[in-house]
N, C-alpha and C positions, 0 to 999 in steps of 0.2 A: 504494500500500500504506500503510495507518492507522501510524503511528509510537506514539501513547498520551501524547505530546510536548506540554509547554504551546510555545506559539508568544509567545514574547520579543523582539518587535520582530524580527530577521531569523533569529533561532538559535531551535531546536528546544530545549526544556532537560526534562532528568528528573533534578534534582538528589536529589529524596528518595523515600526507598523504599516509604510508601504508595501503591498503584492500586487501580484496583477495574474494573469491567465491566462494560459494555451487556447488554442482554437481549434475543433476538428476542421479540417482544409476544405473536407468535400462540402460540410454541408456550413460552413462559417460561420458557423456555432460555438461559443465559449465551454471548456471542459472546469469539472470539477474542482481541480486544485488552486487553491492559493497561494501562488511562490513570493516568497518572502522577498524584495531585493535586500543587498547586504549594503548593510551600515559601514558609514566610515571603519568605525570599531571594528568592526567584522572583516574588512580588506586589511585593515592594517595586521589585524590579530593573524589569518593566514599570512601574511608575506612573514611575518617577524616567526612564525613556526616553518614556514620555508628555511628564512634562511641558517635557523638555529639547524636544522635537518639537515641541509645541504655538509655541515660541517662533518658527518658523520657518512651521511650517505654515497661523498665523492670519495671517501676510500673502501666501500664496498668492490668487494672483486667484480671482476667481469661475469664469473659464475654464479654469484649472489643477485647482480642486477636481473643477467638473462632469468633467473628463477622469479622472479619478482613478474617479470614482463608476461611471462608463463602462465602463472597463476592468475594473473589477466586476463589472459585469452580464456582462458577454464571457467574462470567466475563468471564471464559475458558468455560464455556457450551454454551456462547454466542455468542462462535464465529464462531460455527457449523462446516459445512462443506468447509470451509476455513482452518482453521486452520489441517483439516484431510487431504486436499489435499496438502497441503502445506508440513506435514509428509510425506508422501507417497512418493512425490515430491524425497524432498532429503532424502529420509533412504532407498527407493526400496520395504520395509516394506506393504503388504497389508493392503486393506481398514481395515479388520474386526480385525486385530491385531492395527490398529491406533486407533479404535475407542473402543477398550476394554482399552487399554492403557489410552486412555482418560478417560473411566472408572474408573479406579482403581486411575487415579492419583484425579481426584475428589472425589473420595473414602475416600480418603488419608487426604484430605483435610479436611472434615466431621466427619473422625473418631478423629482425631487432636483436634478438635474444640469441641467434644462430649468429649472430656478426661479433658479437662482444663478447662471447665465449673465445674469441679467439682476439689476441694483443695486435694481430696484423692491420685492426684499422684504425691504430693510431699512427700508424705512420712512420713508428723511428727512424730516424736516420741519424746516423753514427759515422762522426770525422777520428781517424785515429789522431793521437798526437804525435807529432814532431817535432821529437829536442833536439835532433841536430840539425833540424834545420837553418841556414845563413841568409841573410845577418840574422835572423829571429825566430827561435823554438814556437814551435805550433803548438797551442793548447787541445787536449782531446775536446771534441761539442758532441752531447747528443740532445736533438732535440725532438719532442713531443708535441701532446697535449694535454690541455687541462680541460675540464668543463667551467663555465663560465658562471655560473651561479644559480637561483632562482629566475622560469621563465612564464613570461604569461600566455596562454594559448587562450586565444580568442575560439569559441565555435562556429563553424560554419551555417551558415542557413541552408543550405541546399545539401548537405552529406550532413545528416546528424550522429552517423557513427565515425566513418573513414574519415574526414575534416576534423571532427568534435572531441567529443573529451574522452576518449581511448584512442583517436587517430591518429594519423601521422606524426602532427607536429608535438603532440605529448608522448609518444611510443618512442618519440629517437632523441627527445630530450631528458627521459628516464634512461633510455639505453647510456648515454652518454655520460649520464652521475648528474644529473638537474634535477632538484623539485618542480616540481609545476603547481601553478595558483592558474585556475579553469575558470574563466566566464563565459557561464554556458547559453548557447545564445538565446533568446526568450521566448523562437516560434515553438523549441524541445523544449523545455525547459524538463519535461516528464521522463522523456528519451536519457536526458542529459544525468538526473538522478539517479535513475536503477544503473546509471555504467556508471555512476559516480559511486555508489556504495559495491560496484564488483570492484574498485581499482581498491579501495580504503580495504575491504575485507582481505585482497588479494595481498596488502602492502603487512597486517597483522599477521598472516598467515608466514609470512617468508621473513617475520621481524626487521621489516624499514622502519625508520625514525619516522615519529608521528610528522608531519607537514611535510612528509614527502609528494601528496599528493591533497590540494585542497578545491573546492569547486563551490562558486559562489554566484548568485544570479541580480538580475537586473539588466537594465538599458546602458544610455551611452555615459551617464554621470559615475557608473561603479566601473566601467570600463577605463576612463581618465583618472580615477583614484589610483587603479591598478597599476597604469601603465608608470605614473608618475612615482611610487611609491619604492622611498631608497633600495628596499632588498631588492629589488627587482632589475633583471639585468639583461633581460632579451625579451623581445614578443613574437610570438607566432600570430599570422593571422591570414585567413582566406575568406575575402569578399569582394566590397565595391571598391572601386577607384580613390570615392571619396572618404572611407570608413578607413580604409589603408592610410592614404595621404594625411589624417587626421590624427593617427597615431605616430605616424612619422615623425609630422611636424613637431608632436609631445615631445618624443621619447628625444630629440633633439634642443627641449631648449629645457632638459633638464639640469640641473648642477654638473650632472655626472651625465651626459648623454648614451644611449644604450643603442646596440640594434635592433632593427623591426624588421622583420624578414615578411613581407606583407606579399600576398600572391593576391592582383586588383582587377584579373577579368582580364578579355582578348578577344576581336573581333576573327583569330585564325583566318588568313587569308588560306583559300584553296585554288591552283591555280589548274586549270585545263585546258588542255589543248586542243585545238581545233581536229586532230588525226582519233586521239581516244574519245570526244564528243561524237563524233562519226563513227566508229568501231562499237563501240558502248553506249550508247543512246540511253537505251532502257534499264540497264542494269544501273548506269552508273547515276541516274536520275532517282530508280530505286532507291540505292546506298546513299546519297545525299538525303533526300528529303529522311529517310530514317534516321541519318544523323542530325537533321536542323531538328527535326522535332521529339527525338530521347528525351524522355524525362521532363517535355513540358519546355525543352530548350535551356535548362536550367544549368546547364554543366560552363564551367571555364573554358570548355576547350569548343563550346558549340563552332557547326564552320557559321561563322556568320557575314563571309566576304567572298562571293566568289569571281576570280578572274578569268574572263577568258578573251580572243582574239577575235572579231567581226567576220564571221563568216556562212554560210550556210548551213553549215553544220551545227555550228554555235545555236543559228537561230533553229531547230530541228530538237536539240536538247534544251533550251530555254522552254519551249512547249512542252516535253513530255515530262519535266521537272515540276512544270506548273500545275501538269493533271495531276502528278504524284500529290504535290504539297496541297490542292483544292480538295483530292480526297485522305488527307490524313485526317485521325481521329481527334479531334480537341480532349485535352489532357486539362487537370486540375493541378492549379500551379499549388506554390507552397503556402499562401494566404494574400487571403484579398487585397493589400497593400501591394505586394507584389506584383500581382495582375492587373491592380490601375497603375504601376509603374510601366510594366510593359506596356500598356495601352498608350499611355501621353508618351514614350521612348520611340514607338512605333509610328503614332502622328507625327511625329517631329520629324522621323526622317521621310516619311510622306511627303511631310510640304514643303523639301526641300527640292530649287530647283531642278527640275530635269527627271526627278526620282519617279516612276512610272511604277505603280502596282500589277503585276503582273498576276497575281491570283492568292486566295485565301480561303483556307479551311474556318469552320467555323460554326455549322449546323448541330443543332441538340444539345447546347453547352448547358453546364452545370455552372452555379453561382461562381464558384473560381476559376470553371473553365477557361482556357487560353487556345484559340486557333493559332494555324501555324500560316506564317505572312513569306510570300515571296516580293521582291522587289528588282528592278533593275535600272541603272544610270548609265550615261557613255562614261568612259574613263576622261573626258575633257573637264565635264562637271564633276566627276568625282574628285580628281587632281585641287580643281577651284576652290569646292567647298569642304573646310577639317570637318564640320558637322556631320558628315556622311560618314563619317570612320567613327561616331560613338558607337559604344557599345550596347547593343539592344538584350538584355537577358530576358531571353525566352527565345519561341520557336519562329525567328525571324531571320531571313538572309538576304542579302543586298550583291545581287549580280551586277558586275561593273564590266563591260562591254569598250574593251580597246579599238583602237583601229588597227595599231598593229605592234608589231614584239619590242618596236622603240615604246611605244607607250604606254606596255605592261610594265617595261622598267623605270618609267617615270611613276607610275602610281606605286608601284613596289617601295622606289625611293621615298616616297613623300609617305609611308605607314610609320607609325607608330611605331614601338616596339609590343611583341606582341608576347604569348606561350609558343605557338604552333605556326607552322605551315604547313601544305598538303601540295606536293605535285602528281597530277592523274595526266598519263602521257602515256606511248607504245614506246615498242619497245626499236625502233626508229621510227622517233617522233622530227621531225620539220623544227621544233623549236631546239632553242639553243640553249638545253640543259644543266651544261656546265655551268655557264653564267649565270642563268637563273637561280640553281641553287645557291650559289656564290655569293649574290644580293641577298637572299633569303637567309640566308646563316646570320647575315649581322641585323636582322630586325626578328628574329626567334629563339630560341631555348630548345625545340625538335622541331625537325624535317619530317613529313610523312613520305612514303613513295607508295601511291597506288593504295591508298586506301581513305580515311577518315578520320579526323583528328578527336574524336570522341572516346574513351576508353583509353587509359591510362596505368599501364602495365607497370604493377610494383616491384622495380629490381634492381639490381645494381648500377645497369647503364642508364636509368632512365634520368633526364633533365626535363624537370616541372617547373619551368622558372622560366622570364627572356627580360631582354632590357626594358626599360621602364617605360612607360606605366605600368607593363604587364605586374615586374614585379618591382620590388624595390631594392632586391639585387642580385643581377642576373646571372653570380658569380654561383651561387648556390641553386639546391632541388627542393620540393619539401615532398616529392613522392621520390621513396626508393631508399637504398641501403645508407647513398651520400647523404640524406637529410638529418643526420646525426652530429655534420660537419659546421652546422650552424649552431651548435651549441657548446663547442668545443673554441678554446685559443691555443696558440704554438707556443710553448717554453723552450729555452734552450738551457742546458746544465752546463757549464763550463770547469773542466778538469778536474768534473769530480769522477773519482771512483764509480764505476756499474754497481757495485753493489751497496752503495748511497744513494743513485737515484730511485728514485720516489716510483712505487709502481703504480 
């Protein structure tokens, strides 16, 4: 049974008398519980049990963390078919996307746990010394790393497990020796509780220091507490442009400024070529509209830009694109707010000039229902106006129609920075591949070839990150094994002894 409770290192607290409500999605209904948001006192109290933990928790072995991470995954697999309805509940989100979700975030957890059993992903690297060296003896280096302190992980709206408070960016911030202080975001807030008491039961169980792991609720005023508050030393977070940007700005004019590793949305350009829009017509019309409209459109990686070259072909798959997206099914986004966001996001880029609607799903919609919007512009007016490169979240895409492969690279130059790209081409394609990619590397974080930039494979090589706006540093991933690397800093030990440094 949901308590409404922030979770303060091992005690429940509802010191102050603001709460407020989840929503079920489908039918835009207020649910049951009353969540507490946390009082100043109550942010402060988690970070100060952070960072007293962290002192004990960073020299936990790598076998002690991976168990910890373990018993994670166990206590969220335990909680079966509760914890899925309870998703479904408030995201609108179906079963079989809750419970892959559930997947991937125990995945997450395992693969975390498999990395830091083993010393290899710190990196060392070891200078011998040399004393006879002339004119001057070389001191022995080796250096490491450290983990960086207490982090705050902001949850996602749109992934309330894989995003939220067992996801990613708290999975590789534990793996790495970090507490984590969780603002869980407040469309879950329900979701966000029952994984907030598997991690705390999981943390009792394998004996972590209490505030190893705390999770607190509320809006954007317990958010600015967190991000500002001294123990606090990195932030995770996956959303909007301006929710990222906003902690940025914080975590930057504090005393002690911190990183914000903010992942802020992408319009994923996908680019086709005029040889596979004629080859592939219907399949690959198929495959896209599937992809614009996944999940309501709701993913970071939606394609929501597509380029291609003026030609017959082009105009041949622009129509059978258009049947696909006219007859998609309209989906129920994550809450009402969101879906008059999408609606005014979507007018705007309507009544930009030149922007021509080409077709839209839409019939039989439920109160949160969202249809899926095609669009298309010449690449002249799209170059003219930055307004046409926002980001529309949800199931909309904006075809951008070159004259010709000079002026796919001029709209290429003039992007954003993004997460993705997608090149759909044969396999001798008429365009000029090499350089296409070429350009595309320095405005992305991943390259697609031949496929769809939806689905985001948890693994070693992946990069979930690109320059900015997409992220806020496109040096790092926060999907995959590297996402560990953002909570960690390099030391170097100088001429001491191996068996004085610090394991």
């Amino acid at each position: 049974m949901l308590t409404g409770k922030n979770s303060i290192g091992w005690e429940y607290s509802n010191k102050g008398e603001e709460t407020f409500k989840t929503t079920t999605a489908v039918t835009n209904t207020e649910n049951e519980t009353d969540f507490f948001t946390a009082t100043v006192d109550e942010i402060d109290n988690a970070c100060k049990l952070a960072d007293k933990a962290f002192r004990s928790y960073r020299n936990k072995t790598g076998n002690e963390r991976a168990e910890f991470l373990l018993a994670i995954a166990e206590q969220i697999e335990s909680l079966g078919d509760e914890l899925i309805n309870m998703y479904c509940k408030e995201s609108g989100l179906p079963e079989g996307r809750a419970k892959g979700e559930r997947g991937r975030t125990i995945g997450q957890l395992k693969q975390f746990a498999a990395l830091i059993k083993q010393e290899d992903w710190k990196q060392v690297v070891k200078d011998a010394a040399e004393p006879d060296r002339t004119p001057f003896p070389k001191a022995a280096h080796i250096r490491s790393v450290l983990p960086i302190g207490p982090v705050a992980v902001f949850g996602a709206s749109n992934f309330p497990l894989a995003f939220s408070t067992a996801g990613g960016d708290t999975a590789s911030a534990l793996a790495a020796g970090c507490p984590v202080v969780l603002k869980a975001h407040p469309l879950h807030a329900g979701t966000s509780e029952m994984v907030s008491r598997a991690i705390v039961k999981a943390a009792q169980e394998t004996a972590m220091p209490e505030g190893v792991f705390s999770s607190i609720n509320g809006g954007k005023e317990v958010g600015v507490h967190l991000v500002q508050h001294t123990q606090i030393k990195a932030v995770g977070f996956t959303g909007s442009y301006k929710g990222g940007k906003a902690l940025l700005n914080l975590a930057n004019q504090r005393k002690e400024p911190i990183p914000v590793f903010a992942e802020m949305g992408s319009i994923n350009p996908v680019v086709i070529s005029a040889d596979a829009a004629a080859k592939r017509t219907h399949e690959l019309a198929a495959s896209l509209a599937q992809s614009i409209s996944l999940g309501a459109g709701q993913f970071c990686t939606n394609p929501g830009l597509l380029l291609m070259i003026a030609s017959d072909a082009t105009e041949l798959f622009m129509k059978a694109l258009t049947d696909k997206i006219v007859a998609t099914a309209p989906q129920t986004m994550l809450h009402n707010s969101i879906k008059q966001t999408y609606e005014a996001n979507v007018g705007s880029v309507l009544a930009q000039k030149g922007v021509v609607l080409m077709g839209k799903s839409g019939n039989h919609m439920g109160l949160n229902d969202a249809g899926s919007y095609l669009a298309r512009i010449s690449g002249t007016d799209f170059i003219r106006n930055p307004k046409t490169q926002q980001e529309v979240f949800g199931p909309f895409s904006l075809a951008v129609v070159c004259k010709n492969e000079d002026q796919l690279h001029e709209v290429i130059e003039n992007l954003e920075g993004q997460l993705t790209a997608t090149v759909i081409v044969e396999p001798n394609d008429t365009l000029h591949l090499n350089k296409l990619v070429d350009a595309l590397s320095y405005k992305v974080g991943r390259i697609i070839y031949n496929g769809v930039p939806t689905g985001v494979e948890v693994c070693n090589a992946m990069q979930h990150g690109g320059p900015y706006p997409a992220t806020t540093d496109a040096r790092f991933t926060s999907v995959g094994t590297a996402a560990i690397y953002r909570w960690v800093r390099p030391i170097c030990y100088q001429s001491f002894p191996e068996h004085l440094v610090p394991k």
